[in-house]
GUTORNU-305302 format. One record per residue: x, y, z of N, C-alpha, C, O, CB in turn. Coordinates in Angstrom, 2 decimals, padded with zeros to 5 digits, always signed. Each point is the difference from the previous one (the first is absolute). Glycine has a CB too. Layout:
BEGIN
PT X Y Z X Y Z X Y Z X Y Z X Y Z
...
//
This chain:
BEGIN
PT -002.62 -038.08 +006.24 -000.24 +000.97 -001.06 -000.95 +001.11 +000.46 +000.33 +001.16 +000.23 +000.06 -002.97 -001.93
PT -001.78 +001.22 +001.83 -000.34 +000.92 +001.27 +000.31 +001.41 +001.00 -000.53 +001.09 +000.22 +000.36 -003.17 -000.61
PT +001.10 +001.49 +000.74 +000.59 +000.70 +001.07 +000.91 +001.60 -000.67 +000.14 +001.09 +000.57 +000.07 -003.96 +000.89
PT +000.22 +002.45 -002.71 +000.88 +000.48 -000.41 -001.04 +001.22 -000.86 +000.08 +001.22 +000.04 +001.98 -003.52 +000.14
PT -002.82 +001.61 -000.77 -001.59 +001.12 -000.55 -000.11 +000.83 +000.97 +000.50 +001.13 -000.02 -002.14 -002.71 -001.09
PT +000.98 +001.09 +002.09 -000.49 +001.13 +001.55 +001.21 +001.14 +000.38 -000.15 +001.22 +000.14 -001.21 -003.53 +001.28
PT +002.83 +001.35 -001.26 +000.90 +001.24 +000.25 +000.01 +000.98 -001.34 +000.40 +001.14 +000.25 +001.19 -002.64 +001.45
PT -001.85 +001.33 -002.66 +000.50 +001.00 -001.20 -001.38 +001.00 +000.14 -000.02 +001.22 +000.08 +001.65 -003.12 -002.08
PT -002.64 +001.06 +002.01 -001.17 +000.60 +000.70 -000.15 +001.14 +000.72 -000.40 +001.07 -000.44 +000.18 -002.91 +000.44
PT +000.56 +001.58 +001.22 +000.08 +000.47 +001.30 +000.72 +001.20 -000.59 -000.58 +001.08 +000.02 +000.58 -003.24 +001.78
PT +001.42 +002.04 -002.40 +000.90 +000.95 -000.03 -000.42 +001.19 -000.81 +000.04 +001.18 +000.36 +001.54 -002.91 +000.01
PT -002.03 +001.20 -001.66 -000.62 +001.18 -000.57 -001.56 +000.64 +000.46 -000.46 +000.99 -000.57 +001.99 -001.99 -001.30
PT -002.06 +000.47 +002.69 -001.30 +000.65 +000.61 +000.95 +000.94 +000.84 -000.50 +001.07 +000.33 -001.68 -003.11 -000.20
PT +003.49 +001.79 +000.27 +000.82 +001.17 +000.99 +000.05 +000.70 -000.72 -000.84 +000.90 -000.05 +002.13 -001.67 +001.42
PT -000.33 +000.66 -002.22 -000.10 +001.18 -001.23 -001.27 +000.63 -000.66 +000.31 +000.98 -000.69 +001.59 -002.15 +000.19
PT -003.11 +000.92 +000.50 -000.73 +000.68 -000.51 -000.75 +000.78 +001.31 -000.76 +000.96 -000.13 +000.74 -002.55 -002.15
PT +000.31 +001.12 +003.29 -000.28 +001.03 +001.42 +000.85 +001.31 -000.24 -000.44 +001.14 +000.20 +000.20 -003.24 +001.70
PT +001.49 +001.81 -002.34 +000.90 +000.87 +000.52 -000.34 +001.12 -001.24 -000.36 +001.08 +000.47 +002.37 -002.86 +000.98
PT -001.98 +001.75 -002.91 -000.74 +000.70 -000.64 -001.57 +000.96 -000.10 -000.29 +000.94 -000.73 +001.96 -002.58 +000.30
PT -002.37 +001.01 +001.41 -001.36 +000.26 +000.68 +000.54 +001.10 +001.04 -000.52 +001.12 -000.06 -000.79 -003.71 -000.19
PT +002.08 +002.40 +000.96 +000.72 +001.01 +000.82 +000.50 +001.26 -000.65 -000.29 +001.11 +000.44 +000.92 -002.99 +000.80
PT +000.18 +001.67 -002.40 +000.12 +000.81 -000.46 -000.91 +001.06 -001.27 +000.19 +001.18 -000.30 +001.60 -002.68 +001.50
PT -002.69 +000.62 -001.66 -000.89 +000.97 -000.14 -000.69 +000.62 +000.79 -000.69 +000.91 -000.46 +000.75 -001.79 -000.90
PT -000.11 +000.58 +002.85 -000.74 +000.52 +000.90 +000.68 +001.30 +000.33 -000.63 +000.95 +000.48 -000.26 -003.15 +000.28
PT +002.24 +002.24 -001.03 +000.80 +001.12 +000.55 -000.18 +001.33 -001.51 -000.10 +001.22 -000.02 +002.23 -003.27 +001.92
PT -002.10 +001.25 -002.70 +000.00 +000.93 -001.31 -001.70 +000.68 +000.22 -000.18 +001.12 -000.47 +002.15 -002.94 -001.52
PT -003.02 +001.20 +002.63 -001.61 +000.01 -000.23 -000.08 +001.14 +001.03 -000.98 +000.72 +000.15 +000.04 -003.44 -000.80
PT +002.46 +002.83 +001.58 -000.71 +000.96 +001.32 +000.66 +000.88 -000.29 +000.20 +000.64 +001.03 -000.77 -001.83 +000.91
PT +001.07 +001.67 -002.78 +001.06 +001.08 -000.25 -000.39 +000.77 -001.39 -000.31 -000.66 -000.99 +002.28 -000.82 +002.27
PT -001.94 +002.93 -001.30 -000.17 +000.48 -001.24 +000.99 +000.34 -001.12 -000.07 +000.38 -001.17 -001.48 +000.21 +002.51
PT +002.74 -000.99 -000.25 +001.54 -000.08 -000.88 +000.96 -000.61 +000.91 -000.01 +000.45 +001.15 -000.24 +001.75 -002.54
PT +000.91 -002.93 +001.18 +000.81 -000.98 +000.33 +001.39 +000.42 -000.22 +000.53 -000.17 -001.10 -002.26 -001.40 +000.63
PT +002.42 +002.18 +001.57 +001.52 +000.18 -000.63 +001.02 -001.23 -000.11 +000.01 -001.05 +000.65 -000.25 +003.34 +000.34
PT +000.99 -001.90 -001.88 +001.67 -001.28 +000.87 -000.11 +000.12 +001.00 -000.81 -000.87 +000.33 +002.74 +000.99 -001.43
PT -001.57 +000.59 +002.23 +000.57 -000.03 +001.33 -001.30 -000.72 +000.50 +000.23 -001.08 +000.55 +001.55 +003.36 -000.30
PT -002.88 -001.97 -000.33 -001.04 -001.24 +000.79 -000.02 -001.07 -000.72 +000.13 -001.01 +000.69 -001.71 +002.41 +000.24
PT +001.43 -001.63 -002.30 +000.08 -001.77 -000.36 +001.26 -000.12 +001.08 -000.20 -000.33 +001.17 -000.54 -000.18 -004.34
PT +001.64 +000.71 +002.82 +001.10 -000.60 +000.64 -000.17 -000.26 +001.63 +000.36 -001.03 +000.59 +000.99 +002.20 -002.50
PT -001.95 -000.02 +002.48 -000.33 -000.70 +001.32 -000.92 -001.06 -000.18 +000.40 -001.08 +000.42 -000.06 +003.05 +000.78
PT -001.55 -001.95 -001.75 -000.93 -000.85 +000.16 +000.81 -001.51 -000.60 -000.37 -001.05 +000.52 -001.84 +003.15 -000.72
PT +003.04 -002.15 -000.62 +000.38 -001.26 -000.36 +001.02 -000.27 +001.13 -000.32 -000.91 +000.77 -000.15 +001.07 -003.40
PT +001.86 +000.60 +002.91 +000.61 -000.37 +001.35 -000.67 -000.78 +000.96 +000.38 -001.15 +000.25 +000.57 +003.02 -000.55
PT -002.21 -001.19 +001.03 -000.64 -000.18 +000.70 -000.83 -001.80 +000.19 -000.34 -000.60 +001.02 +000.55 +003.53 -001.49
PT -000.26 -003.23 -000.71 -000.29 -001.13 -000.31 +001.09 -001.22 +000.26 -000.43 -001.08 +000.40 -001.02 +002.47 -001.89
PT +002.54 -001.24 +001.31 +001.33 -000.66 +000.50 +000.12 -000.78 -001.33 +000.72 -001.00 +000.12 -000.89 +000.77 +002.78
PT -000.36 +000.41 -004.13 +000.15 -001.40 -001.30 +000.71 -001.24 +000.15 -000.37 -001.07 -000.48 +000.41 +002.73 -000.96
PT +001.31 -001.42 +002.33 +001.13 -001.13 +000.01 -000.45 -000.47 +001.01 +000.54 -001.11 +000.04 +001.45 +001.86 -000.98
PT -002.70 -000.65 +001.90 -000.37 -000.79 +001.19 -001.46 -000.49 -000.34 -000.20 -001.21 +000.07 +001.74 +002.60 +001.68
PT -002.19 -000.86 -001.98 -001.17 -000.43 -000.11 -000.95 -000.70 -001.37 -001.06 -000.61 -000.05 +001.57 +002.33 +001.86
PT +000.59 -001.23 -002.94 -001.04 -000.46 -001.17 +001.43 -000.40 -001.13 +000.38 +000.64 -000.98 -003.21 +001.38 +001.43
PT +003.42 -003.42 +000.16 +001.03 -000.77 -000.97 -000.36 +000.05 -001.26 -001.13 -000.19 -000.45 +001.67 -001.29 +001.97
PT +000.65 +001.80 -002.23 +000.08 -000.26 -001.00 -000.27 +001.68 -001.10 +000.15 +000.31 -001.19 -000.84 -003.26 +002.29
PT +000.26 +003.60 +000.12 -000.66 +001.57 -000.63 +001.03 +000.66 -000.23 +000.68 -000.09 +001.02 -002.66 +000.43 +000.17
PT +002.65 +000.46 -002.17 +001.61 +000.36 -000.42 -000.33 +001.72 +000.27 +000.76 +000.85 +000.44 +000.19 -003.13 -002.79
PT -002.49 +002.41 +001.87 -000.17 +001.42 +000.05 -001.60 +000.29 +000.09 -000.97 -000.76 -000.02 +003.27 +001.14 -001.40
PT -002.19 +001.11 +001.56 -001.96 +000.41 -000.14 +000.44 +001.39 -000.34 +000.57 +000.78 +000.77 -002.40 -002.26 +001.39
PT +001.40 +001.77 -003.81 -000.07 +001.66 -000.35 -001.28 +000.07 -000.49 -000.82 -000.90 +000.12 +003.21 +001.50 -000.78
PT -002.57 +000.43 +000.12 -000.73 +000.85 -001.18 +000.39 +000.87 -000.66 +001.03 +000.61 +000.29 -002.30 -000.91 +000.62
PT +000.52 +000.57 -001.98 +000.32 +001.13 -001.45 -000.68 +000.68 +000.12 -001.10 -000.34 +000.44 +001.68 -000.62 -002.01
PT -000.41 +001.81 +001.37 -001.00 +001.67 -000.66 +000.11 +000.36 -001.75 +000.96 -000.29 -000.72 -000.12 +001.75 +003.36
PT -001.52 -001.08 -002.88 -000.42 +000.20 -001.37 +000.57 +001.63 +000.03 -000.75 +000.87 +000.42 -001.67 -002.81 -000.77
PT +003.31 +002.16 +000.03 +000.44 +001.63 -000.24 +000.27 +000.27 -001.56 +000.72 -000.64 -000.77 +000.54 +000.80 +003.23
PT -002.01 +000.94 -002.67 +000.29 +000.94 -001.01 +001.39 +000.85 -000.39 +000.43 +000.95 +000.66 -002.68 -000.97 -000.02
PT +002.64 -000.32 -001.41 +000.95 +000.49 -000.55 +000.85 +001.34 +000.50 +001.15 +000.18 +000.42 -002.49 -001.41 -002.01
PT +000.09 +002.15 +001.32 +000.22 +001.27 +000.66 +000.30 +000.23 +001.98 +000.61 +000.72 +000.79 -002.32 -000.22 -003.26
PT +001.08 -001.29 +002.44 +000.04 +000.19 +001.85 +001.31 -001.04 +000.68 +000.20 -000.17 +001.21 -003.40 +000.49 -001.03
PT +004.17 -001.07 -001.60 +001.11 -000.98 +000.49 +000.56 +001.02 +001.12 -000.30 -000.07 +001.19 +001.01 -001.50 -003.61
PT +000.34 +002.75 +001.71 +001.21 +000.47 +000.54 -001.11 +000.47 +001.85 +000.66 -000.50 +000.91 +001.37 +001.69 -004.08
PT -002.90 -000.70 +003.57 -000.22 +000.67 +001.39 -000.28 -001.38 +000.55 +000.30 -000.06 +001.19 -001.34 +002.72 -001.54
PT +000.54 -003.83 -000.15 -000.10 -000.86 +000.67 +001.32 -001.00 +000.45 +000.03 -000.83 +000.90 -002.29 +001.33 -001.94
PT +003.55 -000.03 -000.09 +001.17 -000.75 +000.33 +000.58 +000.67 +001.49 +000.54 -000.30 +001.05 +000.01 -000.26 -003.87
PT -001.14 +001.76 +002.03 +001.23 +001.14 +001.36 -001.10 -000.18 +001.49 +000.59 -000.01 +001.08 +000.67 +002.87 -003.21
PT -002.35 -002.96 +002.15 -000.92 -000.20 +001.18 +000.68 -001.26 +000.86 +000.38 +000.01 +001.17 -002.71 +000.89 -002.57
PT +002.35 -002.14 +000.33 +000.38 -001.59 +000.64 +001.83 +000.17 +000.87 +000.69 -000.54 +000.87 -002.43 -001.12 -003.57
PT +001.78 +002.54 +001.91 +002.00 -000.04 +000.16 -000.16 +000.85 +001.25 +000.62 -000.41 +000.99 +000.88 +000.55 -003.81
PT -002.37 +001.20 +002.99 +000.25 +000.61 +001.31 -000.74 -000.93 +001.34 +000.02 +000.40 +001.17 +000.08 +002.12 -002.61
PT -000.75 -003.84 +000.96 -000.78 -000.07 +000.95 +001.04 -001.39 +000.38 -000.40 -001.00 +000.60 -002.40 +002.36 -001.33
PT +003.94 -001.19 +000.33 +000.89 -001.11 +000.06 +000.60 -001.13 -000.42 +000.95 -000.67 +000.39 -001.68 +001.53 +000.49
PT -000.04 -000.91 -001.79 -000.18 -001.16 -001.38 +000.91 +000.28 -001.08 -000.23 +000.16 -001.20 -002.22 -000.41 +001.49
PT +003.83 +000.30 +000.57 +001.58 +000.24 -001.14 -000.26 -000.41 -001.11 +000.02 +000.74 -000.99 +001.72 -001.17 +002.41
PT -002.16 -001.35 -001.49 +000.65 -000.90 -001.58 -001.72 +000.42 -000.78 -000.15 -000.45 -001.14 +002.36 -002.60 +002.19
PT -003.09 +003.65 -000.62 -001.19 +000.32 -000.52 -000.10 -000.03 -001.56 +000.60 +000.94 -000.54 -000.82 +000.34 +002.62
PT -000.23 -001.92 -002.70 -000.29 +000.21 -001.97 -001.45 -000.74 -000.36 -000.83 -000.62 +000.66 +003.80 +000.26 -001.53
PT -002.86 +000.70 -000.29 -001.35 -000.02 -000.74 +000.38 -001.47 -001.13 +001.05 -000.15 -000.64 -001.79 +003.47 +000.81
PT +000.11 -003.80 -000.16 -000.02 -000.91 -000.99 -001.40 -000.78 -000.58 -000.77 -000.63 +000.73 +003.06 +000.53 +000.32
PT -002.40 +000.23 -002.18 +000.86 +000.12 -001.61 +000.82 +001.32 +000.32 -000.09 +000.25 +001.20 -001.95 -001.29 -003.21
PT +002.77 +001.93 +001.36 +000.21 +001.09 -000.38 -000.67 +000.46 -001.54 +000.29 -000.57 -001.05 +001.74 +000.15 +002.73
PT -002.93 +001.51 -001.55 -000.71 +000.15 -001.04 +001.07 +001.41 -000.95 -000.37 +000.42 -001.09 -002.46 -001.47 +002.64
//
């Protein structure tokens, strides 16, 4: 039983490294685009290195008014299926 504590243990002290990481990346940056999360998470390998991890995003808090330049910004920067959700 033991054993089985320590691994669940173990696993989520991984996971809370890997979050520590990523606030470290959000802490060194004064804006964070898609195209770098996305490297910085690539970069990490999730499927090789941290089982069981399906994904790693974040949200932004946008104003209403600033939706439409921020849709058309994400879409030129390559981000085809790009949307907002809720829809307000």
């Amino acid at each position: 039983m033991n054993d089985v504590v320590d691994s669940i243990s173990d696993r989520m002290h991984v996971y809370e490294l890997l979050l520590r990481a990523s606030r470290g990346f959000f802490d060194s940056s004064e804006f964070v685009s898609g195209v770098e999360w996305k490297t910085f998470v690539d970069a990490l390998q999730l499927s090789q290195n941290y089982p069981g991890i399906r994904g790693l995003g974040f949200s932004l808090k946008i104003q209403p008014q600033d939706l439409p330049a921020i849709i058309l910004q994400q879409r030129k920067a390559g981000m085809t299926h790009f949307k907002v959700w809720p829809v307000y």
